[in-house]
C-alpha positions as CSV (number, residue, x, y, z in Angstrom):
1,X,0.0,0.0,0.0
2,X,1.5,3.7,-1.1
3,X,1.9,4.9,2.5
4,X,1.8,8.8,0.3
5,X,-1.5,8.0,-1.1
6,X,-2.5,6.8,2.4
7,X,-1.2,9.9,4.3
8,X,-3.1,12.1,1.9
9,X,-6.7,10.9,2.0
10,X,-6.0,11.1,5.7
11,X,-5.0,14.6,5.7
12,X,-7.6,15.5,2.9
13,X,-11.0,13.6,4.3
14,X,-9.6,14.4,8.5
15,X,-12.7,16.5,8.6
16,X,-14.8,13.6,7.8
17,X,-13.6,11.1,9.5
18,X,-13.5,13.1,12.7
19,X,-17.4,14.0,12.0
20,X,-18.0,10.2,11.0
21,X,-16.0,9.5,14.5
22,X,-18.0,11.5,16.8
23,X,-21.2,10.3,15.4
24,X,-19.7,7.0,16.1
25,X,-19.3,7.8,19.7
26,X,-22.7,9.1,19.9
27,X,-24.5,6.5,18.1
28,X,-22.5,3.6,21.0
29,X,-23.8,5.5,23.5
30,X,-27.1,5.0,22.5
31,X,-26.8,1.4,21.2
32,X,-25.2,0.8,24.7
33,X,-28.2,2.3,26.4
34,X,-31.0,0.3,25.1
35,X,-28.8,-3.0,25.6
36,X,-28.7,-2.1,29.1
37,X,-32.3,-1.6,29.5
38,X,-33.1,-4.4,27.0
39,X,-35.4,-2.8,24.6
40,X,-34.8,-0.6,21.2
41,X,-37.2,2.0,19.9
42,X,-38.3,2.5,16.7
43,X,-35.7,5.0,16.0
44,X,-33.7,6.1,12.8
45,X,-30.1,6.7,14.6
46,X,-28.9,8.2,11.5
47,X,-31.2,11.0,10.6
48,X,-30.5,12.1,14.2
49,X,-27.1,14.1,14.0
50,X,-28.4,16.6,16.7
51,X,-29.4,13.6,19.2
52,X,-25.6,12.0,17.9
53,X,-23.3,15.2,18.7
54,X,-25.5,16.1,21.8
55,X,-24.9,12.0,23.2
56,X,-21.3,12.3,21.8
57,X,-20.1,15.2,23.4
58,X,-21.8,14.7,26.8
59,X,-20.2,11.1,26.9
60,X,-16.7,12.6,25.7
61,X,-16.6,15.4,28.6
62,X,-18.1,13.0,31.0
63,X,-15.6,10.8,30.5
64,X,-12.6,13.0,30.3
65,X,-13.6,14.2,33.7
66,X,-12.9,11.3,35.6
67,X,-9.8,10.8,33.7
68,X,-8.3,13.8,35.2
69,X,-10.1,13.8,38.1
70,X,-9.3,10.4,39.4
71,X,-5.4,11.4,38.9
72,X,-5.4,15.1,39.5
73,X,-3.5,15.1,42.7
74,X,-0.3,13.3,42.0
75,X,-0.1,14.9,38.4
76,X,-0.8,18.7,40.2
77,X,1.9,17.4,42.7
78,X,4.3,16.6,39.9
79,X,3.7,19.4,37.6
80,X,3.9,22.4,40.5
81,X,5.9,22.8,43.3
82,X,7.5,19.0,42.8
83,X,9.3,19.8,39.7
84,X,10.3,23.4,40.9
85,X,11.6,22.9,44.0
86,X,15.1,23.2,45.1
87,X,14.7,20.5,47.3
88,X,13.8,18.1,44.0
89,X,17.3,16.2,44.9
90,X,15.6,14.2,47.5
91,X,13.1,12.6,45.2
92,X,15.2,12.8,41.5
93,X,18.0,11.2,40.4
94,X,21.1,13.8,37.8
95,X,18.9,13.0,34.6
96,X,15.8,13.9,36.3
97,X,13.8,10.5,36.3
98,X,11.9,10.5,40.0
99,X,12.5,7.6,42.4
100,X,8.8,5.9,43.3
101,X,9.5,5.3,47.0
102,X,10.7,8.6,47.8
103,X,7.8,10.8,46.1
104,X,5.4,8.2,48.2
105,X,6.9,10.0,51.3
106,X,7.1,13.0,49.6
107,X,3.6,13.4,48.3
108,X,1.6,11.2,50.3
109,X,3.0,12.1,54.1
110,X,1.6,15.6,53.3
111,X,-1.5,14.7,52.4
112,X,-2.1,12.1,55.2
113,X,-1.2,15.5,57.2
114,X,-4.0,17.7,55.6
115,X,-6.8,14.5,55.7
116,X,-5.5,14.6,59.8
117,X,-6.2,18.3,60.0
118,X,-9.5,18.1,58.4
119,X,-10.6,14.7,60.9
120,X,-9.2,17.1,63.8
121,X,-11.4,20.2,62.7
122,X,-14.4,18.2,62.6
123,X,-14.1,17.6,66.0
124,X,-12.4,20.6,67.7
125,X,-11.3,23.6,65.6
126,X,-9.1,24.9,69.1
127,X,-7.0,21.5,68.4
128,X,-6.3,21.7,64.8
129,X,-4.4,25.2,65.6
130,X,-1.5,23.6,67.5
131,X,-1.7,20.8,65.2
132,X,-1.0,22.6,62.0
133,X,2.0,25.0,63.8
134,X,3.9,22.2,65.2
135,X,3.5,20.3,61.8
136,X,4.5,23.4,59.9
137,X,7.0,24.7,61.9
138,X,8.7,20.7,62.4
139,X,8.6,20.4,58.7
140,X,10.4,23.8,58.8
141,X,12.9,23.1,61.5
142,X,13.4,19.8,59.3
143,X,14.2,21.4,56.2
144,X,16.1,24.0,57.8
145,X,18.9,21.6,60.1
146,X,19.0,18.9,57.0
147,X,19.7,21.1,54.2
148,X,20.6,24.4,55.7
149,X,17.8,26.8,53.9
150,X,17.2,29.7,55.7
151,X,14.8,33.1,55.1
152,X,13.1,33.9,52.6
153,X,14.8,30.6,50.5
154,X,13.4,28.5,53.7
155,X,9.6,30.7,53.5
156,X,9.4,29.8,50.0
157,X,9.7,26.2,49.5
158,X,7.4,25.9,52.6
159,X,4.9,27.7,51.5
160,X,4.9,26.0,48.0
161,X,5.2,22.9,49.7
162,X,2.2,23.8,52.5
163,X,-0.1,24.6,49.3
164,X,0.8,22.2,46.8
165,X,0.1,19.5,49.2
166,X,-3.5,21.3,50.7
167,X,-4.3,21.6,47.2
168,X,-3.7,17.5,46.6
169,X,-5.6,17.0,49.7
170,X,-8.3,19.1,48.3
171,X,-8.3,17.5,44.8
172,X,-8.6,13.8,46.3
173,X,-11.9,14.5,47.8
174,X,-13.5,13.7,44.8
175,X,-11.7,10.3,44.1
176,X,-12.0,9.2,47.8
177,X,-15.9,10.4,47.7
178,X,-16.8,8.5,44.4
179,X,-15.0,5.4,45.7
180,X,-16.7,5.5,49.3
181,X,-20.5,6.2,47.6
182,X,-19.9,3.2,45.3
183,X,-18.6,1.4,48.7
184,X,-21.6,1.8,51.1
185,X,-24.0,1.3,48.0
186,X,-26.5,-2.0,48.7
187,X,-25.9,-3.5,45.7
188,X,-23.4,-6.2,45.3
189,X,-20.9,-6.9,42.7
190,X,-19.8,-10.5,41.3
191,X,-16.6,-9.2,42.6
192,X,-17.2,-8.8,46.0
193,X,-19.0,-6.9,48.9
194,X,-19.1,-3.0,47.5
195,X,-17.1,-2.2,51.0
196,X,-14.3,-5.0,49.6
197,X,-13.8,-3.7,46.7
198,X,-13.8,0.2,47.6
199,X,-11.1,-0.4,49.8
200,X,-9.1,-2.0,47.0
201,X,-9.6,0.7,44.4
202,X,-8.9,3.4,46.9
203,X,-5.5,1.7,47.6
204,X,-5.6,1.5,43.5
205,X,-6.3,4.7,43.3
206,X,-3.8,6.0,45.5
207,X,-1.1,3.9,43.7
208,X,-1.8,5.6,40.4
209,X,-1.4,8.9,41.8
210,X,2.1,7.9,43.0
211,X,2.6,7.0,39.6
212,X,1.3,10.2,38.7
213,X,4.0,12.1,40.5
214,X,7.1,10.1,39.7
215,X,6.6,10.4,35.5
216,X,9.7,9.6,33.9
217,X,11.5,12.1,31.7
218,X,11.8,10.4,28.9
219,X,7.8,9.9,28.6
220,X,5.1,11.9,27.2
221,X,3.3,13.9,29.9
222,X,0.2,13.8,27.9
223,X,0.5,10.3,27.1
224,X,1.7,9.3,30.8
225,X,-1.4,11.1,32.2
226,X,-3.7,9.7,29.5
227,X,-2.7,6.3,29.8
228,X,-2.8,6.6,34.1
229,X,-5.9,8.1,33.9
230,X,-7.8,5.3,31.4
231,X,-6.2,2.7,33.3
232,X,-7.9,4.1,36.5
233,X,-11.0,5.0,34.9
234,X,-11.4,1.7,33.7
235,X,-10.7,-0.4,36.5
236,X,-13.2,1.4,38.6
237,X,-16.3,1.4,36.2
238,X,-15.4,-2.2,36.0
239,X,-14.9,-3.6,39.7
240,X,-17.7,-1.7,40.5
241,X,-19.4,-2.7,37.6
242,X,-21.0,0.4,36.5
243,X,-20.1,1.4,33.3
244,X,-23.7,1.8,31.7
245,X,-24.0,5.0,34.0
246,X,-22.2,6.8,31.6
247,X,-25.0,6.1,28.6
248,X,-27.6,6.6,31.6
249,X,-26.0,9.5,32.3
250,X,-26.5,11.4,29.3
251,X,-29.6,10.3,28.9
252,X,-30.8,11.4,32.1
253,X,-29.3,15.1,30.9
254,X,-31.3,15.9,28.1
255,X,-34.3,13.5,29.2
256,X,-33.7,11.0,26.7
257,X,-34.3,8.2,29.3
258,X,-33.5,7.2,32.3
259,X,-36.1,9.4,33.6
260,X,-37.2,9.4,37.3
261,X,-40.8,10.9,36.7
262,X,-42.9,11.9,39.1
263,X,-46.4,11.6,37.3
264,X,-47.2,10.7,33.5
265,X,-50.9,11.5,32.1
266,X,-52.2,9.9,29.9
267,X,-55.2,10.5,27.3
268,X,-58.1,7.5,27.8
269,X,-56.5,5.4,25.6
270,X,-53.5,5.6,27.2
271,X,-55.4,5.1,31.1
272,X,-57.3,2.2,29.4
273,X,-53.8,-0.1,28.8
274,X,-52.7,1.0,32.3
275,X,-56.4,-0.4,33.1
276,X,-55.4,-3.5,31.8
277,X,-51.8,-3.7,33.2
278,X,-53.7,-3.5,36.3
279,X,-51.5,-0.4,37.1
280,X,-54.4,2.2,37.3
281,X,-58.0,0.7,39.2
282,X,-60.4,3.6,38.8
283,X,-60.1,5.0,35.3
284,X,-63.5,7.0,34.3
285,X,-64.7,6.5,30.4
286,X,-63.0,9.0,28.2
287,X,-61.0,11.0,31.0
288,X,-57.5,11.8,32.0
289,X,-55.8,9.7,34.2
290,X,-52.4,9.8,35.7
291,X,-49.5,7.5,36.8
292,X,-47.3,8.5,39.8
293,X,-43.6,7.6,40.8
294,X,-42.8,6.1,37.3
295,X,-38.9,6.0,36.2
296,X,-39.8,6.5,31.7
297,X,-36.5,4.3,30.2
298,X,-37.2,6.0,26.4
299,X,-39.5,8.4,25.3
300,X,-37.6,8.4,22.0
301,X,-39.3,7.2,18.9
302,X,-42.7,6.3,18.6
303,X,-43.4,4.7,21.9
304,X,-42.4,6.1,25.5
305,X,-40.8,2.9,27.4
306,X,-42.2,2.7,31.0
307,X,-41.0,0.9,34.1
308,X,-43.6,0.7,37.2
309,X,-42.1,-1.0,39.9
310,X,-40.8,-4.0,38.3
311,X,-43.6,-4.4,35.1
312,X,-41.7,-2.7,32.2
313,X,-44.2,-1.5,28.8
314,X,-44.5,0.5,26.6
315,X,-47.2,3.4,25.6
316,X,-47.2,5.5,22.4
317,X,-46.0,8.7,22.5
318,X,-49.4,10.4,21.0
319,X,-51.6,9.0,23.9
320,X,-49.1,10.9,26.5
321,X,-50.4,14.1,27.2
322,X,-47.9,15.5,29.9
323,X,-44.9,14.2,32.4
324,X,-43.3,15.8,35.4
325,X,-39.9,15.0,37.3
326,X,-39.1,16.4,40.9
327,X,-35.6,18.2,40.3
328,X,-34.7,18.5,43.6
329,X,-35.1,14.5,44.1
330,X,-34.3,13.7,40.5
331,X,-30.3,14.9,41.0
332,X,-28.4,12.2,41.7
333,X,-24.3,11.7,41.8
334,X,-22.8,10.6,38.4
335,X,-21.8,7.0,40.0
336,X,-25.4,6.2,41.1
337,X,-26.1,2.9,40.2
């Protein structure tokens, strides 16, 4: 194959194949939907581009969210004060390549401060004020005897150290509350008990962000981070066993699906197949009715796909007259099963 005639259809047709790409995206999110709930509307996937790019970006952002969450700390660590500091030496080697062990101390003895402060502060805010001078002022007198810095040098790199390492502490609320909602969740996974397996991807987690800080020099950064970040990404949406949330997701944000409804109602004819689903008792001849606490899967296409308590059916779209969600109950975090 002419690898010049290759490289030039490439270059010449990008524009399409990005386009064709992210319709791609958008069309597997909603293909991986309607596995998930078992049911697929009578719905022409490619005359939708709006429903496609809308589905395509969400899923795209969602996504790249918890990759950069999940690894945030140890790559703000790394990329701030770490590779700044004058006291780098401890942690690097001459060419620059960090040693694993020693940014563990570095970056996660910090942190373990902070997360103490914050227990302590809970508690009594009158103790956490001698417990954040004597840790500040040790580190000090420890960076001051061992390597002999002084004023305004000495002010400096604790400072940048004080708020690089806050700021991590700050950043891994997010990981460590995803992990410990998916944790104390009731639903069990094939892997384990959800309190098992939290306490193995936090460790996991933790790792990675290690990893994060000691990047080698002859790597990529964007790359490194990329490939950290899909690694974690992946191996908690899969112990947990949650990875059709991000389809859900999406569809929950433009009310696609996935829809936690408060009431439906429905014309007569509508009231009259709820009649015979037993779902609805007292339905008067050629009234309204309506349908409370109902979760509508897809109200795409033709039919609207219903679940009341555990009977799933569907009603067309023409004999639903109105629905109605309570926002304030309806929010839910992004890991929700």
């Amino acid at each position: 194959m002419d690898k010049q005639k290759l490289k030039k259809y490439f270059y010449s047709n990008l524009a399409s194949l990005f386009w064709s790409s992210f319709l791609l995206v958008g069309g597997g999110i909603f293909v991986a939907y309607y596995a998930h709930i078992g049911y697929m509307p009578d719905f022409d996937l490619k005359s939708s581009v709006t429903l496609l790019s809308a589905a395509s970006i969400t899923a795209i952002l969602t996504v790249m969210f918890f990759l950069i969450v999940l690894i945030l700390p140890g790559m703000f660590w790394a990329n701030t004060w770490a590779d700044n500091s004058s006291l780098k030496t401890n942690w690097e080697n001459a060419t620059g390549d960090k040693n694993l062990l020693k940014t563990t101390l570095w970056f996660g003895g910090p942190v373990l401060f902070f997360y103490g402060f914050f227990t302590i502060l809970y508690f009594s805010l009158v103790v956490t004020i001698p417990y954040l001078i004597i840790g500040i002022f040790g580190f000090s007198f420890f960076v001051h005897k061992k390597f002999g810095l002084s004023g305004k040098q000495l002010a400096k790199e604790i400072w940048g150290y004080t708020y690089s390492s806050f700021a991590c502490a700050i950043l891994a609320f997010f990981p460590i509350y995803l992990v410990l909602t998916l944790a104390v969740s009731a639903t069990s996974t094939t892997k384990g008990s959800p309190e098992f397996v939290g306490i193995l991807i936090a460790i996991f987690i933790a790792f990675i962000n290690v990893l994060a800080t000691a990047k080698p020099k002859a790597l990529n950064g964007a790359i490194y981070y990329l490939g950290l970040g899909l690694a974690t990404f992946f191996v908690v949406f899969a112990s947990f066993e949650i990875f059709h949330r991000i389809p859900e997701r999406v569809m929950e944000v433009y009310k696609f699906g996935a829809i936690n409804a408060k009431s439906i109602v429905l014309k007569p004819e509508g009231c009259e197949t709820l009649q015979l689903y037993g779902l609805l008792t007292d339905v008067k001849e050629n009234k309204q009715c309506l349908l409370s606490e109902v979760k509508i899967l897809s109200r795409l296409g033709s039919d609207m796909y219903i679940m009341k308590n555990d009977l799933k059916f569907t009603i067309r779209n023409s004999e639903v007259l109105s629905w109605s969600v309570n926002e304030a109950s309806n929010k839910k975090n992004p890991a929700d099963r």
